[in-house]
N, C-alpha and C positions, 0 to 999 in steps of 0.2 A: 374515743374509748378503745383501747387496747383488746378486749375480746372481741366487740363487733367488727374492727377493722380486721382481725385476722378470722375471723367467719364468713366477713364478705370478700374476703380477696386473696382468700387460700385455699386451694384448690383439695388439700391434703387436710385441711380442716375441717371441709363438707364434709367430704367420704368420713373422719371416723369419727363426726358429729351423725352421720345417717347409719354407720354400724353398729354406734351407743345405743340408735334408738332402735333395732333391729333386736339388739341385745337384751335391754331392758322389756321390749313388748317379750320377747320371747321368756326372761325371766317372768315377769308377770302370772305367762300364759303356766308355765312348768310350776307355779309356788313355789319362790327357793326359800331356805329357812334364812330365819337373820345373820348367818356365819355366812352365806354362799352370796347374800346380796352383800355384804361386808366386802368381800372379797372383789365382788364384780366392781362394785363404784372406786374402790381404789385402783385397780385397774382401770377403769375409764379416767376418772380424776387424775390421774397419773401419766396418762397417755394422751390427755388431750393440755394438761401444764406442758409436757415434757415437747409437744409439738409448737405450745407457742413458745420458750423457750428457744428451741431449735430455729423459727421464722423470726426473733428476735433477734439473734447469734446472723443471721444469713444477711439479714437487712442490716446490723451495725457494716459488717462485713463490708457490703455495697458499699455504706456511705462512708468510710475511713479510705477506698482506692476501685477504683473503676478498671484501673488494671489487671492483666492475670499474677498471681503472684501465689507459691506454690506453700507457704504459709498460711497465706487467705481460705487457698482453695483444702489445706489439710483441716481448719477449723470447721472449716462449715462439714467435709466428710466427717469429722466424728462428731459432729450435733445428729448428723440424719444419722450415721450410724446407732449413737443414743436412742434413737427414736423407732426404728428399727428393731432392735434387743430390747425394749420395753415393748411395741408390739407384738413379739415373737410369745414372750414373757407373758402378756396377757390371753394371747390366742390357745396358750398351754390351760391359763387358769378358766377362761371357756370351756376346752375341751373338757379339763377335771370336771367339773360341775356339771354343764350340760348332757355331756353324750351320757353317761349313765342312767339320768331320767329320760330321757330320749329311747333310749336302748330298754326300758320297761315298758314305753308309753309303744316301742313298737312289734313286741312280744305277743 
């Protein structure tokens, strides 16, 4: 199965399967309304497709030429770049949401 192989043997999978859950307890903890959890699970949804995607793209990569080849290696830079700029993207829609309750709860 396709998501457990890439949960058990990607390294970049763990970390933002263990920041989801980081995220989620902390939404939990702040009660976000139904627009701000909307928001967060498209962000995770979107970040953890977009990264097997990207470990998709890496490994066809592999198995088409084991050589260096400077086409190979520009595909697979813009998958992680994709992956990247959708992190960036989500860490902005964290910041929106969270640090505002954060910033009352520390008032």
């Amino acid at each position: 199965m396709g998501i457990r192989s890439v949960i058990m043997n990607e390294r970049n999978m763990k970390i933002h399967l263990g920041i989801s859950l980081i995220v989620i307890l902390t939404g939990l903890w702040l009660s976000l309304s139904m627009l701000e959890w909307l928001f967060i699970f498209l962000a995770i949804g979107g970040m953890l497709s977009l990264e097997m995607i990207n470990t998709a793209l890496e490994r066809a990569v592999d198995l088409v030429t084991d050589q260096y080849h400077p086409l190979a290696k520009d595909a697979k830079d813009i998958a992680a770049g994709a992956v990247l700029l959708y992190a960036i993207m989500s860490v902005i829609i964290g910041v929106i949401i969270f640090v505002p309750k954060i910033w009352v709860l520390l008032k």
